[in-house]
PDB file of N, CA, C, O and CB in Angstrom:
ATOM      1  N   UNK A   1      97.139 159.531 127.197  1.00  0.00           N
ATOM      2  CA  UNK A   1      97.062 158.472 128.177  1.00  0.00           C
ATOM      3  C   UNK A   1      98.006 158.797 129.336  1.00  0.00           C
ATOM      4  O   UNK A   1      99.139 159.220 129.108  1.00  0.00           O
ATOM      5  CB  UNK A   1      97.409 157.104 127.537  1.00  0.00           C
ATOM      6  N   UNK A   2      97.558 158.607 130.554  1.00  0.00           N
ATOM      7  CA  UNK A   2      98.476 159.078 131.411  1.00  0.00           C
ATOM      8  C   UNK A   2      99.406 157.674 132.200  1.00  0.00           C
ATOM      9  O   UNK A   2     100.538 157.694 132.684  1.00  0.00           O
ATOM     10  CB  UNK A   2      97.576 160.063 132.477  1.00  0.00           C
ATOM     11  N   UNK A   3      98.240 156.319 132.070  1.00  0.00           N
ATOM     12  CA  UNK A   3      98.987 155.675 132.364  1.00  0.00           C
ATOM     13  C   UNK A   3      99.034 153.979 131.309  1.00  0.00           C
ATOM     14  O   UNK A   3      98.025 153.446 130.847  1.00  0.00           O
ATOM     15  CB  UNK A   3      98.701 155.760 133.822  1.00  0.00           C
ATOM     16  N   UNK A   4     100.027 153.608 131.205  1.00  0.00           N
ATOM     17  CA  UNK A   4     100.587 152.450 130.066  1.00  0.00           C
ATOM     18  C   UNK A   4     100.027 151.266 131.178  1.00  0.00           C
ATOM     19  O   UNK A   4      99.944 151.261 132.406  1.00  0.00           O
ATOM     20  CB  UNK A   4     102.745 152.424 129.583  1.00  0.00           C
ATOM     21  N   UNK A   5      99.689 150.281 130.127  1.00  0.00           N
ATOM     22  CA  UNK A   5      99.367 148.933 130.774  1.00  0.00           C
ATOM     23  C   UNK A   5     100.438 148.375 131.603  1.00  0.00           C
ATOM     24  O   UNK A   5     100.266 147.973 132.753  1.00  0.00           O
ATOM     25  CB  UNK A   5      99.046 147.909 129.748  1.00  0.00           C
ATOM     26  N   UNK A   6     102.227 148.364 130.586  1.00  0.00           N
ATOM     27  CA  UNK A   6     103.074 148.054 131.307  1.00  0.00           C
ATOM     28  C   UNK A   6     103.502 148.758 132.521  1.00  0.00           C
ATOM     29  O   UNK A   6     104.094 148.211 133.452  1.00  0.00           O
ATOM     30  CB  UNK A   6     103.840 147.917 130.635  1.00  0.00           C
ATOM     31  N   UNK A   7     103.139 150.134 132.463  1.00  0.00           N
ATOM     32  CA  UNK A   7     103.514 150.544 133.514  1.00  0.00           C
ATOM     33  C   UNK A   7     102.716 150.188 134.890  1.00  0.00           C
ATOM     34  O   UNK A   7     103.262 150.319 135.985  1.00  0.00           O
ATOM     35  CB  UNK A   7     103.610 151.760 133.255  1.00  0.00           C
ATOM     36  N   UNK A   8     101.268 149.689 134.729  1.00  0.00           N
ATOM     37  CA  UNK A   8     100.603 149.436 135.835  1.00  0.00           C
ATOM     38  C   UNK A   8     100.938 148.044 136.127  1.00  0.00           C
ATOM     39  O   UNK A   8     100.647 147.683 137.267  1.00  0.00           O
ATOM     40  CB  UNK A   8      99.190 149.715 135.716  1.00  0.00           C
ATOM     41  N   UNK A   9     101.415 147.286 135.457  1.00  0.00           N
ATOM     42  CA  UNK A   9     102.078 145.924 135.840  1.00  0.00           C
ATOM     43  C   UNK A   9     103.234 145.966 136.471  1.00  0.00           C
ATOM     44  O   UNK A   9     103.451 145.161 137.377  1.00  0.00           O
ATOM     45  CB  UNK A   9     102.341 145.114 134.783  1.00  0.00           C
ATOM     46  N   UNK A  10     104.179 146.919 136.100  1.00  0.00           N
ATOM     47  CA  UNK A  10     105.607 147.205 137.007  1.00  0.00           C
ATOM     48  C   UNK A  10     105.132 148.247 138.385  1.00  0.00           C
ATOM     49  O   UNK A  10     105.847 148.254 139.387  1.00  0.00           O
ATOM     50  CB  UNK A  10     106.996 148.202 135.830  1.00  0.00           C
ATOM     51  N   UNK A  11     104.074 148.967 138.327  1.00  0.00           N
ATOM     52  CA  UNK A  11     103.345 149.352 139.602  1.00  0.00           C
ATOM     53  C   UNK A  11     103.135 148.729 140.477  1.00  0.00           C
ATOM     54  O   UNK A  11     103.486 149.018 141.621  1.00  0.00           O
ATOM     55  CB  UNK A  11     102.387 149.692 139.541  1.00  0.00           C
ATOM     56  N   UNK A  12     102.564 147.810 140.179  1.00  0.00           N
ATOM     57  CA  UNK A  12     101.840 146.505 141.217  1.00  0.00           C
ATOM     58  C   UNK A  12     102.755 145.908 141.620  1.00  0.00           C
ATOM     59  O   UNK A  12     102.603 145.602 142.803  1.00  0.00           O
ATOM     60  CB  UNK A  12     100.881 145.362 140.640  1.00  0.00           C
ATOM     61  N   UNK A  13     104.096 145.430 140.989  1.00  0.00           N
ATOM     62  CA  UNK A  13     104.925 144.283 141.031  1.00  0.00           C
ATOM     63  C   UNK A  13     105.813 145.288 141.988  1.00  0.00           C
ATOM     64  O   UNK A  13     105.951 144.772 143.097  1.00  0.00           O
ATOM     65  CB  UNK A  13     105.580 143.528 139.458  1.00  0.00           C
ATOM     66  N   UNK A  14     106.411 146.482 141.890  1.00  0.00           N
ATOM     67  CA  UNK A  14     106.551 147.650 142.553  1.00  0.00           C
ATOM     68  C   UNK A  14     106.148 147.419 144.479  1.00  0.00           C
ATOM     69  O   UNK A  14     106.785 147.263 145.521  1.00  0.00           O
ATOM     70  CB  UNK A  14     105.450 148.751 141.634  1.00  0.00           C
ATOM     71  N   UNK A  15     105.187 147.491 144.187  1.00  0.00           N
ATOM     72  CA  UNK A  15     104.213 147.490 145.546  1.00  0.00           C
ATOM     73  C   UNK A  15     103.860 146.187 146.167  1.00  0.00           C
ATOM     74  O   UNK A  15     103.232 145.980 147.206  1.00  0.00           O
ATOM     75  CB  UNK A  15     102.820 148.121 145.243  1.00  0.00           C
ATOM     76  N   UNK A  16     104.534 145.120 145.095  1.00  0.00           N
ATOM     77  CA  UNK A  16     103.590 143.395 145.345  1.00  0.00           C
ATOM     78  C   UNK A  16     102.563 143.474 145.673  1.00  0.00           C
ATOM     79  O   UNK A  16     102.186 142.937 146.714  1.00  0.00           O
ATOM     80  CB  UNK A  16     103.951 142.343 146.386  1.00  0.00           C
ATOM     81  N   UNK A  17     101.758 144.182 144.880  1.00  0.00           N
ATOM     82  CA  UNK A  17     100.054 144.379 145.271  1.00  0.00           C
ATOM     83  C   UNK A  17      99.731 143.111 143.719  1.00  0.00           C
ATOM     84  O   UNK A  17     100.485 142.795 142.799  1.00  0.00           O
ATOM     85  CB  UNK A  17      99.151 146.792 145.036  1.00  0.00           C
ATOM     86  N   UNK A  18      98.326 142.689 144.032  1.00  0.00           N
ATOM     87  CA  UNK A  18      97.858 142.128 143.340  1.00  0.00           C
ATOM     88  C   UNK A  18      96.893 142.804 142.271  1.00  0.00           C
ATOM     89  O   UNK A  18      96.598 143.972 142.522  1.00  0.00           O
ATOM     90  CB  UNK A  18      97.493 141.346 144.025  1.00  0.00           C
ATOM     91  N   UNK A  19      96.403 142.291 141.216  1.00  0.00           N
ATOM     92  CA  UNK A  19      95.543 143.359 140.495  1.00  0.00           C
ATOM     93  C   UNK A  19      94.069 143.362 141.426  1.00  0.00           C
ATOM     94  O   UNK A  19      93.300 144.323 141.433  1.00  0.00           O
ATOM     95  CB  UNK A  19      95.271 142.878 138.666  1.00  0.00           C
ATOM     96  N   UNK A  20      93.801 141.823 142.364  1.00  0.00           N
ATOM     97  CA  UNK A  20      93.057 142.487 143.159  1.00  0.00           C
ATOM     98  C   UNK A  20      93.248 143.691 144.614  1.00  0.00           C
ATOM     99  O   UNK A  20      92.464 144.424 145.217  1.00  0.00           O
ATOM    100  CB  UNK A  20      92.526 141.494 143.420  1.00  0.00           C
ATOM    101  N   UNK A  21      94.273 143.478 144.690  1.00  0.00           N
ATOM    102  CA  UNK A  21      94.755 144.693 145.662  1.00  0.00           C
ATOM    103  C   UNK A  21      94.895 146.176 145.366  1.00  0.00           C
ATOM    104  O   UNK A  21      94.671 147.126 146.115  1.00  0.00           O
ATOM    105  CB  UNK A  21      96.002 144.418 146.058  1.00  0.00           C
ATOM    106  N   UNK A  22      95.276 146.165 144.225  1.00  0.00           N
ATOM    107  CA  UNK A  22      94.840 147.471 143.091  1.00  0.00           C
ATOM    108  C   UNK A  22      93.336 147.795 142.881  1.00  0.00           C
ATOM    109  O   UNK A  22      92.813 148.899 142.732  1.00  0.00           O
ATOM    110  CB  UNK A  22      95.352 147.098 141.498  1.00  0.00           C
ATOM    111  N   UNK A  23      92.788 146.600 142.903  1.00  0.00           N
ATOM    112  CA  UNK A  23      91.513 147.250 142.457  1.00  0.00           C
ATOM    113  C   UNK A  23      90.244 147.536 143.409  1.00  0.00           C
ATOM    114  O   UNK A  23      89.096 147.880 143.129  1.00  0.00           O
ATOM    115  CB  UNK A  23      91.041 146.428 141.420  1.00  0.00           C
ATOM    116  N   UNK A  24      91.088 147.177 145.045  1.00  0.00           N
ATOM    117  CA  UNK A  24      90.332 147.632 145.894  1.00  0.00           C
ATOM    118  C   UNK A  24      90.987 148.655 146.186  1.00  0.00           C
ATOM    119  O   UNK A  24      90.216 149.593 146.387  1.00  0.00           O
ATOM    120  CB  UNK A  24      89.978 146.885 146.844  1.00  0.00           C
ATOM    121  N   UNK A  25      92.459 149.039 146.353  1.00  0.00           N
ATOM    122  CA  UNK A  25      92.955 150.119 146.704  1.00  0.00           C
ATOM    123  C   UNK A  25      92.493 151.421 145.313  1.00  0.00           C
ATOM    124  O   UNK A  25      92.929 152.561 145.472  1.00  0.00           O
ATOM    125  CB  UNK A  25      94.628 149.721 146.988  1.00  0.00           C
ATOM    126  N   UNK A  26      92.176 151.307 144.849  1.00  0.00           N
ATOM    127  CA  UNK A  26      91.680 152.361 143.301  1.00  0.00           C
ATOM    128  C   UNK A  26      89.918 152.624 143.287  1.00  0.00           C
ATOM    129  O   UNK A  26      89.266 153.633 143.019  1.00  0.00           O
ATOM    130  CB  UNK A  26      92.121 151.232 141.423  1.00  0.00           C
ATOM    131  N   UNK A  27      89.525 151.307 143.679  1.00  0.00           N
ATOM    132  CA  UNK A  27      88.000 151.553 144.033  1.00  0.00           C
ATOM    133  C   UNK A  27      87.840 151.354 142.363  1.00  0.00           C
ATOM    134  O   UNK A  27      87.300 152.172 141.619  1.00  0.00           O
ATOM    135  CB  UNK A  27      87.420 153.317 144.936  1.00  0.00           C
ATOM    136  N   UNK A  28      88.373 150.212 142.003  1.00  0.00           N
ATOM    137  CA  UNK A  28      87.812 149.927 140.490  1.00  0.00           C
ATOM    138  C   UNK A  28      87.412 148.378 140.518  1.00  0.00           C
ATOM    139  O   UNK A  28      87.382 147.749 141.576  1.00  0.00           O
ATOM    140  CB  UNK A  28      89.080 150.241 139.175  1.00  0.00           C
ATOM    141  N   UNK A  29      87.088 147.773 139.196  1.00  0.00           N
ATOM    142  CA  UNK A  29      86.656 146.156 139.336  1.00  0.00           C
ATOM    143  C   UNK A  29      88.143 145.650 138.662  1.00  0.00           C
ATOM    144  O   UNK A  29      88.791 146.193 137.768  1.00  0.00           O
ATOM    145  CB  UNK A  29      84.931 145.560 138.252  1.00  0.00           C
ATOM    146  N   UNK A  30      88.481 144.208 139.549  1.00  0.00           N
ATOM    147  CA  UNK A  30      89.704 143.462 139.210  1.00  0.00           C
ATOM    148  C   UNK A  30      89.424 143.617 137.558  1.00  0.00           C
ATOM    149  O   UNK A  30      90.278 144.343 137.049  1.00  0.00           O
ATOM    150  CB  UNK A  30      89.802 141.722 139.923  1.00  0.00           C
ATOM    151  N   UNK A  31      88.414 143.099 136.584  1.00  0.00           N
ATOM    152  CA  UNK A  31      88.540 142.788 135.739  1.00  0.00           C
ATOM    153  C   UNK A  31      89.020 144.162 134.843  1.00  0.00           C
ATOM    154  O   UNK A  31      89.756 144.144 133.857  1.00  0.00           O
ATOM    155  CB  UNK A  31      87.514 142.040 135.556  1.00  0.00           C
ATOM    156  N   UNK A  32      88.411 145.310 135.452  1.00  0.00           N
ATOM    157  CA  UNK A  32      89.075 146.702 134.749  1.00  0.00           C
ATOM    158  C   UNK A  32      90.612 146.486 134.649  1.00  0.00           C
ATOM    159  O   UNK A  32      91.157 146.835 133.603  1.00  0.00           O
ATOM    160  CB  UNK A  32      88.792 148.199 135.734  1.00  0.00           C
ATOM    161  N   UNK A  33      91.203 146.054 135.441  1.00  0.00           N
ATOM    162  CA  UNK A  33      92.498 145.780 135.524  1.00  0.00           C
ATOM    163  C   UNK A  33      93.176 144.789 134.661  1.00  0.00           C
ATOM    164  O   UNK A  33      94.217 144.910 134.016  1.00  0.00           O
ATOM    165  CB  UNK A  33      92.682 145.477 136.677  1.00  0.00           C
ATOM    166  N   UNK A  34      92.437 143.864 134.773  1.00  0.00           N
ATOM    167  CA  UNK A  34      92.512 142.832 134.390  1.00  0.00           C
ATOM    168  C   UNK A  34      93.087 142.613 132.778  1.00  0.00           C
ATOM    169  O   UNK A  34      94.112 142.078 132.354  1.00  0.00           O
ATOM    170  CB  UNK A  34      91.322 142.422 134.708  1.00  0.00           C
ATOM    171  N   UNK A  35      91.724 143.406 131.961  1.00  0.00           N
ATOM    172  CA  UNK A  35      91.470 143.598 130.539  1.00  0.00           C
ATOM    173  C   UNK A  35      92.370 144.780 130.245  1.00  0.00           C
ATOM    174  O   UNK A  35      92.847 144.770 129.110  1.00  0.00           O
ATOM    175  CB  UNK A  35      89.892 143.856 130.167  1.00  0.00           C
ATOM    176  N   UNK A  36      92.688 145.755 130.992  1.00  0.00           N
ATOM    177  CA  UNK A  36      93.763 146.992 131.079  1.00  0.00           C
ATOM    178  C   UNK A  36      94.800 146.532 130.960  1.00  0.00           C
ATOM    179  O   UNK A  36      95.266 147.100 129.972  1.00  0.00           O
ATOM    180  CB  UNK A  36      93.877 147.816 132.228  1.00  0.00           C
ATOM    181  N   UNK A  37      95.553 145.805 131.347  1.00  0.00           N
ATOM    182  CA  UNK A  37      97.210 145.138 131.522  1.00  0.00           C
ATOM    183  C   UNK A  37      97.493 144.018 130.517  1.00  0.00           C
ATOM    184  O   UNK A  37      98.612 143.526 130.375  1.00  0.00           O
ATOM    185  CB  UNK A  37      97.493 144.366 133.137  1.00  0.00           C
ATOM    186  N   UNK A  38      96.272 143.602 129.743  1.00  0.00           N
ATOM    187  CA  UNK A  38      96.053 142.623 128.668  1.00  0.00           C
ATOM    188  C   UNK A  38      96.030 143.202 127.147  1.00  0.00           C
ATOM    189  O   UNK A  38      96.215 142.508 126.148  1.00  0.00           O
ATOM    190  CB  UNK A  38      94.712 141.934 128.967  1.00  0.00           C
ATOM    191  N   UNK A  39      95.749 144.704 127.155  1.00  0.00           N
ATOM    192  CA  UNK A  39      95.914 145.539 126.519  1.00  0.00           C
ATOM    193  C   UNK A  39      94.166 145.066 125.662  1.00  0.00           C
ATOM    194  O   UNK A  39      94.023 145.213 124.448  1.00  0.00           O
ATOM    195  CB  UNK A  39      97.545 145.540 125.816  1.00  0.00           C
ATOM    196  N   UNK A  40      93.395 144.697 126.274  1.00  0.00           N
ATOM    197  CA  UNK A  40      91.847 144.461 125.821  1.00  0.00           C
ATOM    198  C   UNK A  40      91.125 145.445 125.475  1.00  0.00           C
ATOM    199  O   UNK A  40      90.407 145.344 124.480  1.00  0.00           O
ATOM    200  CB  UNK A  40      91.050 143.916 126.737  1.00  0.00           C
ATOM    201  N   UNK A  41      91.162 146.548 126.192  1.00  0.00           N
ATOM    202  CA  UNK A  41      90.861 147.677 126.456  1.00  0.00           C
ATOM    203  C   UNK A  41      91.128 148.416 126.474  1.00  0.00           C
ATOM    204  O   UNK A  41      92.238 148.129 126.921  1.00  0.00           O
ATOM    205  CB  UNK A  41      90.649 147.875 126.901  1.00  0.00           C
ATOM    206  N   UNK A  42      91.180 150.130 126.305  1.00  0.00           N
ATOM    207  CA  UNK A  42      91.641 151.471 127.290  1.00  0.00           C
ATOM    208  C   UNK A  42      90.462 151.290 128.544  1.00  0.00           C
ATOM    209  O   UNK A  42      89.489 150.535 128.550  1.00  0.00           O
ATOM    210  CB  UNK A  42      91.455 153.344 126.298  1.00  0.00           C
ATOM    211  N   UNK A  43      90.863 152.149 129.477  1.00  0.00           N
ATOM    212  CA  UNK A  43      90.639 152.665 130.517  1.00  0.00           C
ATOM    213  C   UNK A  43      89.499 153.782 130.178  1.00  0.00           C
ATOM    214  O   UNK A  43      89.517 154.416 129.123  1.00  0.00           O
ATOM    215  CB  UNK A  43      91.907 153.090 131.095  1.00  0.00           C
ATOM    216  N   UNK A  44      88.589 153.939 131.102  1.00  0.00           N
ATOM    217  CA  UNK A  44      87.238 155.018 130.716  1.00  0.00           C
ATOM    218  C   UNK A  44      88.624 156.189 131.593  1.00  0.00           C
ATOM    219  O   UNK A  44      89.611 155.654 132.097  1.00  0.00           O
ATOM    220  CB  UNK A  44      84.907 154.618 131.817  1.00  0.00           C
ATOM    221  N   UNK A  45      88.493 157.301 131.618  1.00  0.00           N
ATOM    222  CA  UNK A  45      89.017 158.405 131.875  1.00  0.00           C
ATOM    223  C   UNK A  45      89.228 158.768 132.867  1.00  0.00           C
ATOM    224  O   UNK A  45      90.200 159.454 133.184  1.00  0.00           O
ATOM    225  CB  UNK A  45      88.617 159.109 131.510  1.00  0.00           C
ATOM    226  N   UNK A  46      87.825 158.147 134.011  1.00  0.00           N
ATOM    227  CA  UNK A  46      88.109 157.885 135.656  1.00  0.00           C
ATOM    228  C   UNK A  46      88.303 156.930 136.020  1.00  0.00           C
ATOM    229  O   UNK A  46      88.368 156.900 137.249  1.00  0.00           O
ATOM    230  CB  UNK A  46      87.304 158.127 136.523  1.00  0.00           C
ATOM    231  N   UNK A  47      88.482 155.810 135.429  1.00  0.00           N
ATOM    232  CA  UNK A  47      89.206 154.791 135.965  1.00  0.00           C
ATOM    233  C   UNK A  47      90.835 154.973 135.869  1.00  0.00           C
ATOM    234  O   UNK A  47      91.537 154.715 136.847  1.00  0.00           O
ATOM    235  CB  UNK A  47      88.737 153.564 135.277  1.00  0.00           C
ATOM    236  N   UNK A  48      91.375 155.421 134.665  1.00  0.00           N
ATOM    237  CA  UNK A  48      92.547 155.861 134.576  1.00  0.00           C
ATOM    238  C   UNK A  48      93.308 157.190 135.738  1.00  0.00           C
ATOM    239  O   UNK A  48      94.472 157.485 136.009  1.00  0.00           O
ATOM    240  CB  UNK A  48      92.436 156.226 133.186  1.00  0.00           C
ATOM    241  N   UNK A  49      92.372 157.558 136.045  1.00  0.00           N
ATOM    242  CA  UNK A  49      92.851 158.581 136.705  1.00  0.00           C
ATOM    243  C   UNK A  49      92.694 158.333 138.145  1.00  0.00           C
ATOM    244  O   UNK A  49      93.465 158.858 138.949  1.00  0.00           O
ATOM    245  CB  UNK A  49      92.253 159.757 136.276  1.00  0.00           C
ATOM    246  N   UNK A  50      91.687 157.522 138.531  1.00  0.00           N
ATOM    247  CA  UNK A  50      91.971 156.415 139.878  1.00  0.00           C
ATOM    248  C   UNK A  50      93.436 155.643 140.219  1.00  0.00           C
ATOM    249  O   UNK A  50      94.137 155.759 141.225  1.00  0.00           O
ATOM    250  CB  UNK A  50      90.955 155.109 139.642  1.00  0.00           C
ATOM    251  N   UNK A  51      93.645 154.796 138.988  1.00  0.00           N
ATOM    252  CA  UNK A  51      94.932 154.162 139.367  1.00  0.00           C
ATOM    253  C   UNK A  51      95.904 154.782 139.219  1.00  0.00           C
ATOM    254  O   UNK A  51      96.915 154.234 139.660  1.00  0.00           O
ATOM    255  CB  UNK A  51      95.220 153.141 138.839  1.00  0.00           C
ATOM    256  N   UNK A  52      96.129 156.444 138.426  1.00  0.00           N
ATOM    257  CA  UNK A  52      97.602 157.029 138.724  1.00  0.00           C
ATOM    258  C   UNK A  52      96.979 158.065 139.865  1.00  0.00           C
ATOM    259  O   UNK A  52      97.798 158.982 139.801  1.00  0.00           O
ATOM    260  CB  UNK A  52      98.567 157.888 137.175  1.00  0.00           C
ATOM    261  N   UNK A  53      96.118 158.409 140.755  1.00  0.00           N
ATOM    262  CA  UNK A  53      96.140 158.760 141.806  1.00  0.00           C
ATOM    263  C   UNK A  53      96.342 157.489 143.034  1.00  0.00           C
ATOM    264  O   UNK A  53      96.731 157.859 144.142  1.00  0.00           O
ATOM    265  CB  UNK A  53      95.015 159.539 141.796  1.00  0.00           C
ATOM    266  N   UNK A  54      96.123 156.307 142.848  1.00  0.00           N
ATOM    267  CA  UNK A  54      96.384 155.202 143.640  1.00  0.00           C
ATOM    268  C   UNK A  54      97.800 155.458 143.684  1.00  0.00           C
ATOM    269  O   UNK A  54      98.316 156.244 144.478  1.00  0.00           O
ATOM    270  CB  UNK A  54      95.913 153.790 143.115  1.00  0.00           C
ATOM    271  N   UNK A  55      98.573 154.622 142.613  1.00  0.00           N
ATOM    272  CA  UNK A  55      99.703 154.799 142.521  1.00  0.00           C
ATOM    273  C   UNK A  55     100.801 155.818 143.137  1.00  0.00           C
ATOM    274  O   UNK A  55     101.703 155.423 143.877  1.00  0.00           O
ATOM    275  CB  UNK A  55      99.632 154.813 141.578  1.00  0.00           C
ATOM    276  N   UNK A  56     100.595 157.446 142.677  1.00  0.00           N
ATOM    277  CA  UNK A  56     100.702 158.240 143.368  1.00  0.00           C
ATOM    278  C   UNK A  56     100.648 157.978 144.759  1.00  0.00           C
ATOM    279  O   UNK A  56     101.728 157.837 145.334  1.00  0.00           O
ATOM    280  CB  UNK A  56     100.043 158.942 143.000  1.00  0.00           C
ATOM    281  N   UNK A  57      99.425 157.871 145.520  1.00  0.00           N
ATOM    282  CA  UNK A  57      99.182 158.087 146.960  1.00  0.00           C
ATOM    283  C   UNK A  57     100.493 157.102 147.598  1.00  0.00           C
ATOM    284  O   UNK A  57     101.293 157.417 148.478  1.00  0.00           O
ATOM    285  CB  UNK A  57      97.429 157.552 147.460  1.00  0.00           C
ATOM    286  N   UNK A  58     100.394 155.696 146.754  1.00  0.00           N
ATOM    287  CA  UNK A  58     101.074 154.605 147.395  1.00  0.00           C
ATOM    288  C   UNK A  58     102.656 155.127 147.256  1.00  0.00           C
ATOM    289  O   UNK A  58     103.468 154.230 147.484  1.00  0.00           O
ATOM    290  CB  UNK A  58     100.712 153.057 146.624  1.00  0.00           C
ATOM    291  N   UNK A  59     103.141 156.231 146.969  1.00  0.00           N
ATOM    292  CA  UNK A  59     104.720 156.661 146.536  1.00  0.00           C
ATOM    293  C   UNK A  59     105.634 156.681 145.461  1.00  0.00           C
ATOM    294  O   UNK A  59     106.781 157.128 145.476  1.00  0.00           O
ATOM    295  CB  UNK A  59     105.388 156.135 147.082  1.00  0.00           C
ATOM    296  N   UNK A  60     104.666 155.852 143.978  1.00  0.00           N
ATOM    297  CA  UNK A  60     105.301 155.285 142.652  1.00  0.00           C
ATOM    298  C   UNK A  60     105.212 156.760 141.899  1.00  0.00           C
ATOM    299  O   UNK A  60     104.602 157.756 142.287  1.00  0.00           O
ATOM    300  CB  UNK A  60     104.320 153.818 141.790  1.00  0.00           C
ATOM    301  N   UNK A  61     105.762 156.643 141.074  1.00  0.00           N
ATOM    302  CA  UNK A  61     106.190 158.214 140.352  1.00  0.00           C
ATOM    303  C   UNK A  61     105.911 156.880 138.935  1.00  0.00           C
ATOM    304  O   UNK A  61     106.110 155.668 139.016  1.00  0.00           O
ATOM    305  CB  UNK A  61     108.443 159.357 140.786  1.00  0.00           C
ATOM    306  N   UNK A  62     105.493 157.539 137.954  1.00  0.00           N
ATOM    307  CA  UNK A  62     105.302 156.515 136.460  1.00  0.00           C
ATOM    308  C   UNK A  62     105.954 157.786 135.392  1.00  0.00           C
ATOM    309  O   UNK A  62     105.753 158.999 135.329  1.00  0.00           O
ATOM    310  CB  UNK A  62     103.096 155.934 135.941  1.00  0.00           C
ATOM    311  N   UNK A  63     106.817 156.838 134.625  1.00  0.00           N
ATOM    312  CA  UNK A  63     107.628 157.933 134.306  1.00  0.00           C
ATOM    313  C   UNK A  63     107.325 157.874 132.590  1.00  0.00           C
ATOM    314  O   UNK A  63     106.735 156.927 132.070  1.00  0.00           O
ATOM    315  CB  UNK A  63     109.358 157.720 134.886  1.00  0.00           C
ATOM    316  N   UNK A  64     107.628 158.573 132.143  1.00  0.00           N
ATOM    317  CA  UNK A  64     107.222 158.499 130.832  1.00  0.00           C
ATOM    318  C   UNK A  64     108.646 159.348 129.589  1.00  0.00           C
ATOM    319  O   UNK A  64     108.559 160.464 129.078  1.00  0.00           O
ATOM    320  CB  UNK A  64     105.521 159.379 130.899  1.00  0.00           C
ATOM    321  N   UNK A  65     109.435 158.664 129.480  1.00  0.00           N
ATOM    322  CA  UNK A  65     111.023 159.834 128.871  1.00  0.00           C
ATOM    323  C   UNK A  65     110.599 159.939 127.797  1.00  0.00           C
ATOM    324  O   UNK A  65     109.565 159.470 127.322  1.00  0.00           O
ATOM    325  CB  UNK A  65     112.849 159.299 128.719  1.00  0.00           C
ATOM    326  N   UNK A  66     111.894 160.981 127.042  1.00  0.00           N
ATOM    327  CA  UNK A  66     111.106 161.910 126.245  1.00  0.00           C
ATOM    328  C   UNK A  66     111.612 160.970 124.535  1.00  0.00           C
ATOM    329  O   UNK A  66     111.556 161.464 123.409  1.00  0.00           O
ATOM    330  CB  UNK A  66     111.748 163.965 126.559  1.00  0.00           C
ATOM    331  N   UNK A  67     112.064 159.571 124.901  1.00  0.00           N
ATOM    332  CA  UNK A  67     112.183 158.755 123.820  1.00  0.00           C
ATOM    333  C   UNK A  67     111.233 157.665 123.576  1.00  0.00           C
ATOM    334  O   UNK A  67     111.328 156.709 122.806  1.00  0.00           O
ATOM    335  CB  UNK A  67     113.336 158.264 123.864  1.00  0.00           C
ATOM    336  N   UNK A  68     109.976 158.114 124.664  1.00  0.00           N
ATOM    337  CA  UNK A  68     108.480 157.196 124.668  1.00  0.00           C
ATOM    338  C   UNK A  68     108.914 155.675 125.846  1.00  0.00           C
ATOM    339  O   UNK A  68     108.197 154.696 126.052  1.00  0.00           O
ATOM    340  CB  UNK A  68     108.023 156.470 122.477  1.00  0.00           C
ATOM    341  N   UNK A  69     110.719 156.056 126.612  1.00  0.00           N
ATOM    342  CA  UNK A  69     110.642 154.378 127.180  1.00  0.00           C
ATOM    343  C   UNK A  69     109.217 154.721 128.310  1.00  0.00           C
ATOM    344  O   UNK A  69     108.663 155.807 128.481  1.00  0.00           O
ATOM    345  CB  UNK A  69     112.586 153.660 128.301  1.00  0.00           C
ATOM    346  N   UNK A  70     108.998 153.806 128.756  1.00  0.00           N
ATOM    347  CA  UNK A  70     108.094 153.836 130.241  1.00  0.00           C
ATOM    348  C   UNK A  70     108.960 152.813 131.240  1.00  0.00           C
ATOM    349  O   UNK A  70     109.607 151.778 131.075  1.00  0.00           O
ATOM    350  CB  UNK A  70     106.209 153.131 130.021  1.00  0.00           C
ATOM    351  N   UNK A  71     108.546 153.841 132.586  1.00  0.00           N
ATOM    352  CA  UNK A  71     109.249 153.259 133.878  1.00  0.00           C
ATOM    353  C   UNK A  71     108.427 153.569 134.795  1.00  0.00           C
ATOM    354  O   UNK A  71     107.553 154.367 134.458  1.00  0.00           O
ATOM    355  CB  UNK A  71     110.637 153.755 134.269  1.00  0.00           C
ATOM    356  N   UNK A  72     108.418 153.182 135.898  1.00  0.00           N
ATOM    357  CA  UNK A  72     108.269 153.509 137.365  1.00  0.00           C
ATOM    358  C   UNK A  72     109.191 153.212 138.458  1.00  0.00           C
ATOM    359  O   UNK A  72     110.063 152.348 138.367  1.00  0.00           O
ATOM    360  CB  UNK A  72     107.224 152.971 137.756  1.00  0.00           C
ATOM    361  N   UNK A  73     108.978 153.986 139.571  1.00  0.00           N
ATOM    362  CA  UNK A  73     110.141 154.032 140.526  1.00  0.00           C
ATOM    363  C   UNK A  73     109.184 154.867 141.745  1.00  0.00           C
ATOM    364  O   UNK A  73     108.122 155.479 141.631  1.00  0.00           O
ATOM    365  CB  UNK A  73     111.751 154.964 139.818  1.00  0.00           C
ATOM    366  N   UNK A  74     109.938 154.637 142.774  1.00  0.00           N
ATOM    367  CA  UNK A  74     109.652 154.527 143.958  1.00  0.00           C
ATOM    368  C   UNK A  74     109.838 156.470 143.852  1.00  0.00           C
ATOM    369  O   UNK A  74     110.748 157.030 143.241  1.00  0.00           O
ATOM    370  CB  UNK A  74     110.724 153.303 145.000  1.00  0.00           C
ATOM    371  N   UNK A  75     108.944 157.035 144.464  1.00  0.00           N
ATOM    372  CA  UNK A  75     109.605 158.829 144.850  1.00  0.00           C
ATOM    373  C   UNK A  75     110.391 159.099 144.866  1.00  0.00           C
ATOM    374  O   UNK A  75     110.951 158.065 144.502  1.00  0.00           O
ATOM    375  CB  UNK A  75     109.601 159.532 145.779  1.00  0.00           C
ATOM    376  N   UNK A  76     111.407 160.022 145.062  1.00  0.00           N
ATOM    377  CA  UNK A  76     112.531 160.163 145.836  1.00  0.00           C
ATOM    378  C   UNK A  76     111.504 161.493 147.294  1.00  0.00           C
ATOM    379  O   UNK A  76     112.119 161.937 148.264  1.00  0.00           O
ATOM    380  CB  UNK A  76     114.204 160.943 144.533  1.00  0.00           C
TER     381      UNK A  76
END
């Protein structure tokens, strides 16, 4: 998995984008998001890889340490 539900919730909150603002900026449906961050679902493989290239583009780095925490943070 490349990207964690929590981490796309601290993404957004990151950016104060909404999950509908995500899901026009990703070119996915709110509810993909929606059911994704609710942990309803996984992600099909290009949808996942939409929102950590979104993310990406927008400057968020999603971090993943090597004790399994998850973070995100702004580039340097």
């Amino acid at each position: 998995m490349l990207i964690f539900p929590e981490q796309c919730r601290a993404a957004r909150g990151l950016l104060n984008w909404s999950q509908e603002n995500l899901a026009l900026a990703a070119g996915v449906s709110r509810s993909t998001i929606k059911d994704f961050e609710a942990q309803r679902h996984c992600l099909q493989r290009s949808s996942e890889k939409l929102l950590v290239e979104t993310f990406d583009s927008a400057g968020v780095e999603l971090l993943i340490e090597g004790s399994g925490r998850l973070g995100v943070r702004f580039k340097r």
